[in-house]
C-alpha positions as CSV (number, residue, x, y, z in Angstrom):
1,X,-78.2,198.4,34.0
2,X,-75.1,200.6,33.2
3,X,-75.6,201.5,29.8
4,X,-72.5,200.7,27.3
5,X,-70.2,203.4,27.7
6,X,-70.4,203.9,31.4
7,X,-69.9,200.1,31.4
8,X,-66.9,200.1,29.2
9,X,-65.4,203.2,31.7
10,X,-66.2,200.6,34.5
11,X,-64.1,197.8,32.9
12,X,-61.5,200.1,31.8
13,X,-61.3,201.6,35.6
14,X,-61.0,197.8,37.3
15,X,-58.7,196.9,34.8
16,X,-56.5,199.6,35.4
17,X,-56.5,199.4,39.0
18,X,-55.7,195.7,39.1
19,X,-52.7,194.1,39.7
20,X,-53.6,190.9,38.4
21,X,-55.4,189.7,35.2
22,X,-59.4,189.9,35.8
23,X,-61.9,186.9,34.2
24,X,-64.9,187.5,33.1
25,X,-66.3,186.5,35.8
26,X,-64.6,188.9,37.6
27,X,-65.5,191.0,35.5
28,X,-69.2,190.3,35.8
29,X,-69.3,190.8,39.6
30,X,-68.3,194.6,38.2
31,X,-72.1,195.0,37.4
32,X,-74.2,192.4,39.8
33,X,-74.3,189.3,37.0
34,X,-76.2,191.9,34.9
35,X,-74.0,191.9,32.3
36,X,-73.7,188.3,30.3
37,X,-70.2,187.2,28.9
38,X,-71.1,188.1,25.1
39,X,-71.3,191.5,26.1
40,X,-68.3,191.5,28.3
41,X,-66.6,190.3,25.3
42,X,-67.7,192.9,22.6
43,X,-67.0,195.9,25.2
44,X,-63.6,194.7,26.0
45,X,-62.4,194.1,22.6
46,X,-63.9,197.8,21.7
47,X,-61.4,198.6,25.1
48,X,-58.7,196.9,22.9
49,X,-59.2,198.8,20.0
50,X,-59.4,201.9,22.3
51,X,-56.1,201.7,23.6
52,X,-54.3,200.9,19.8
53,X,-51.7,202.3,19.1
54,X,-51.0,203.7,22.9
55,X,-48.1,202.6,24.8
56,X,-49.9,200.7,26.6
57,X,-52.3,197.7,25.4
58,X,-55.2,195.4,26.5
59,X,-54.1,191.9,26.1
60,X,-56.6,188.5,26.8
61,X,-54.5,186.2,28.6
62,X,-54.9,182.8,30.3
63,X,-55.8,183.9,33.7
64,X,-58.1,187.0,32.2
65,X,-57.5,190.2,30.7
66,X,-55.1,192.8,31.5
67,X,-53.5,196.4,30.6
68,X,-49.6,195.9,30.1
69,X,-46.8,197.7,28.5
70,X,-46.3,196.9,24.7
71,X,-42.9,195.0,24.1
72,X,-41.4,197.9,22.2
73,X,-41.1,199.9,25.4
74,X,-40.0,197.4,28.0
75,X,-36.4,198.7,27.8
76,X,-37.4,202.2,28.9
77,X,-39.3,200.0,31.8
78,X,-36.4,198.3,32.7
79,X,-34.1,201.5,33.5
80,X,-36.9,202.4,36.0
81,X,-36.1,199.1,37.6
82,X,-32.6,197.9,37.1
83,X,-32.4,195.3,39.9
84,X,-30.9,191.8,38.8
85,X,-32.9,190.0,36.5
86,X,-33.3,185.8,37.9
87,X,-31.1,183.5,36.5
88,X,-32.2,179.8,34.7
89,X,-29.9,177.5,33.7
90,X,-30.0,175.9,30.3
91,X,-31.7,172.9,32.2
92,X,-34.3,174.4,34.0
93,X,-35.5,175.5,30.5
94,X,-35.2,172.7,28.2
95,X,-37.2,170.8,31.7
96,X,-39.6,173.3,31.4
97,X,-39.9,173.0,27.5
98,X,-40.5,169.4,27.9
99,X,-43.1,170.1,30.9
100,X,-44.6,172.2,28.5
101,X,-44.8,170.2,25.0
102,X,-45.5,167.0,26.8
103,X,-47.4,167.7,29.4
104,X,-48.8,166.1,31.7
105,X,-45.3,164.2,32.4
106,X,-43.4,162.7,35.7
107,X,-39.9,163.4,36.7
108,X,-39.1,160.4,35.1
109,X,-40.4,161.6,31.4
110,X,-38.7,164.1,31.5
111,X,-35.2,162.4,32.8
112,X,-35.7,160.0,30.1
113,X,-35.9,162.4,27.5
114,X,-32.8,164.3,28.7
115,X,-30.7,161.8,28.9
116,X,-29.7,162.5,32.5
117,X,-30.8,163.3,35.8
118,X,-33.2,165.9,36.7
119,X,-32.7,167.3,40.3
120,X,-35.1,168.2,42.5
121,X,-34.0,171.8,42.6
122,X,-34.8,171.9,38.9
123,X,-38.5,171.0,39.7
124,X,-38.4,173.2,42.9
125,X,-37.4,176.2,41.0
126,X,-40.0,175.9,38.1
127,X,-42.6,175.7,40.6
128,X,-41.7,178.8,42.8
129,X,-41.2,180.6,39.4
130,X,-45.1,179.8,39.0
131,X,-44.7,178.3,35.7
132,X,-45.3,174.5,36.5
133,X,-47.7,173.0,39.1
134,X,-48.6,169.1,39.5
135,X,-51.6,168.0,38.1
136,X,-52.1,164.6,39.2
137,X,-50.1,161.5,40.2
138,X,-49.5,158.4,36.9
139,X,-51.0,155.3,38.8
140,X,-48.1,153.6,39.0
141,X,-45.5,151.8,41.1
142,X,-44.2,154.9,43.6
143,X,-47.5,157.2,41.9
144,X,-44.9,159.8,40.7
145,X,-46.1,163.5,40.4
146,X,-47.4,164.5,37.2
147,X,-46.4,168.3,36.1
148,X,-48.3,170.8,33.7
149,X,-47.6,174.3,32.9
150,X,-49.9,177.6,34.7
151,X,-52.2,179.7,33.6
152,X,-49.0,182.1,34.8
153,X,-46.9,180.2,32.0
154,X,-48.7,181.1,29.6
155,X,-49.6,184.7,31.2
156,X,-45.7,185.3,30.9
157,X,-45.9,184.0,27.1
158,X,-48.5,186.4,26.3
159,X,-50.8,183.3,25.3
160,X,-54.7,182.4,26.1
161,X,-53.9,179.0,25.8
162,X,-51.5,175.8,25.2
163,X,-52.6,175.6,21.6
164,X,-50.9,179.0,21.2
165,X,-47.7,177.7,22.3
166,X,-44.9,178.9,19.9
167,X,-42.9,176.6,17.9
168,X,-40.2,175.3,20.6
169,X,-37.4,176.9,19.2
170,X,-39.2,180.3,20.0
171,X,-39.8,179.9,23.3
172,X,-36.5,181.4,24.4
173,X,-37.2,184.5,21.9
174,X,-40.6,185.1,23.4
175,X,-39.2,184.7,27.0
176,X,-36.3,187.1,25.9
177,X,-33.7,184.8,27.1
178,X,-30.1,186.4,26.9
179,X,-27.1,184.5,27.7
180,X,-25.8,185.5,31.3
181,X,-22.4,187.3,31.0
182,X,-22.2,189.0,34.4
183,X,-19.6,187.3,36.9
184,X,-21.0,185.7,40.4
185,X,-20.9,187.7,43.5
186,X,-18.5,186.3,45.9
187,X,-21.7,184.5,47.7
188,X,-22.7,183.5,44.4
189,X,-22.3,179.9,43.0
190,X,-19.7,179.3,40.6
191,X,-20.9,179.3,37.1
192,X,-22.8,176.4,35.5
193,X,-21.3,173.4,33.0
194,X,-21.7,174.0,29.8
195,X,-25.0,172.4,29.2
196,X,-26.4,174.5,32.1
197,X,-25.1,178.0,31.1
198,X,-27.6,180.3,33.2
199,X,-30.0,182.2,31.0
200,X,-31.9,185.5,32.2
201,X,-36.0,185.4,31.6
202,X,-38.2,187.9,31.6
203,X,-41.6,188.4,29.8
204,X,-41.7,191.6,27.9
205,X,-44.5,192.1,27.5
206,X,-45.8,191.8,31.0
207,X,-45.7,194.0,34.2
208,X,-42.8,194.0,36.6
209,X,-43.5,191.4,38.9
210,X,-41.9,188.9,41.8
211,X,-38.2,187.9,40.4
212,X,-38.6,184.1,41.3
213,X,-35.5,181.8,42.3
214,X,-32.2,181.7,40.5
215,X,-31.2,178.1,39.9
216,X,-27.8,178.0,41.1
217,X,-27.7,173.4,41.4
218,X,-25.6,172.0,39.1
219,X,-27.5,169.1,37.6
220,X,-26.8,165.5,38.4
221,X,-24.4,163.8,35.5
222,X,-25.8,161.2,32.6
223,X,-24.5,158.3,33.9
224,X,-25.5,158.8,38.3
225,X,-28.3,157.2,39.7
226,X,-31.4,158.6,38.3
227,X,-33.6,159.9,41.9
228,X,-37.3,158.1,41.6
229,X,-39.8,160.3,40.4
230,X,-42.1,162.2,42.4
């Protein structure tokens, strides 16, 4: 059995060389299961206090644990890679705020809750972004989809779990939303009604990783026939 330091050097190595947040029972395979989760704990939040006050920090997440840039520095990040942040409409995030506060909910929750029609390419988007997955299907007439929010959600949040979710008003802070002011490219669509002015996300406080879909549908009006859930 390694003893505590060398162990802590071994959890510190595998994090580092990871491109993706590592459990604790990943973690565990590090050492042959001889290693139990109470010490995996205590020698990663010694890591943690390690790497205070570095640049970089050691953050416990949904999906595991993981080394990532602090927040204060993601600007200098972003000059090393300038490419065109993805685009959300206003939509796609209040649909994913409701997906997220209500959860599990249909199509049809979430519709009915707008106020008005929520495309398909709304849903389509959210789930190539990774953020919402379906969970189930509401045993009713039609057994419409039931979505949830992903451990990779709450990864982009910064959060362990959904009882960390901020208040909702936040949740465009956290996800550093900015209002989008460049103009489309010719092969671009053209900009989005007013109650679907794209947004930019991006998690600061998480490595650079795949850009996702740009929503680019305009969003069905109020009063047009509501598609059926599912």
């Amino acid at each position: 059995m390694q003893n505590p330091t060398e162990a802590k050097r071994i959890i510190e190595a595998a994090l580092l060389a990871s491109a993706e947040p590592l459990a604790l029972n990943d973690l565990k395979r590090l050492f042959d299961d001889e290693i139990g989760p109470d010490t995996l704990r205590r020698l990663l939040d010694e890591l943690r206090e390690d790497w205070s006050g570095r640049a970089v920090e050691l953050a416990n997440l949904a999906s595991g644990w993981r080394f990532q840039t602090r927040p204060d520095f993601q600007p200098f990040m972003d000059r090393l890679n300038p490419e065109k942040r993805p685009r959300y409409s206003r939509a796609v995030m209040e649909t994913l705020a409701i997906i997220a506060y209500r959860q599990p909910v249909s199509r049809g929750d979430v519709e009915d809750i707008r106020g008005v029609a929520v495309s398909a390419q709304i849903i389509q988007t959210l789930e190539s972004r990774g953020w919402i997955d379906v969970v189930g299907h509401r045993d009713t007439p039609g057994r419409p989809a039931l979505y949830a929010t992903t451990k990779a959600f709450l990864d982009d949040l910064g959060l362990r779990s959904l009882q960390e979710l901020p208040a909702l008003e936040e949740i465009a802070r956290t996800l550093q939303l900015q209002p989008a002011t460049a103009q489309p490219a010719a092969n671009e669509e053209a900009p989005a009604p007013a109650d679907e002015t794209p947004v930019a996300a991006e998690s600061s406080a998480t490595p650079a990783g795949d850009a996702g879909g740009e929503a680019d549908a305009a969003e069905a009006t109020g009063d047009s026939a509501v598609p059926a859930a599912g």
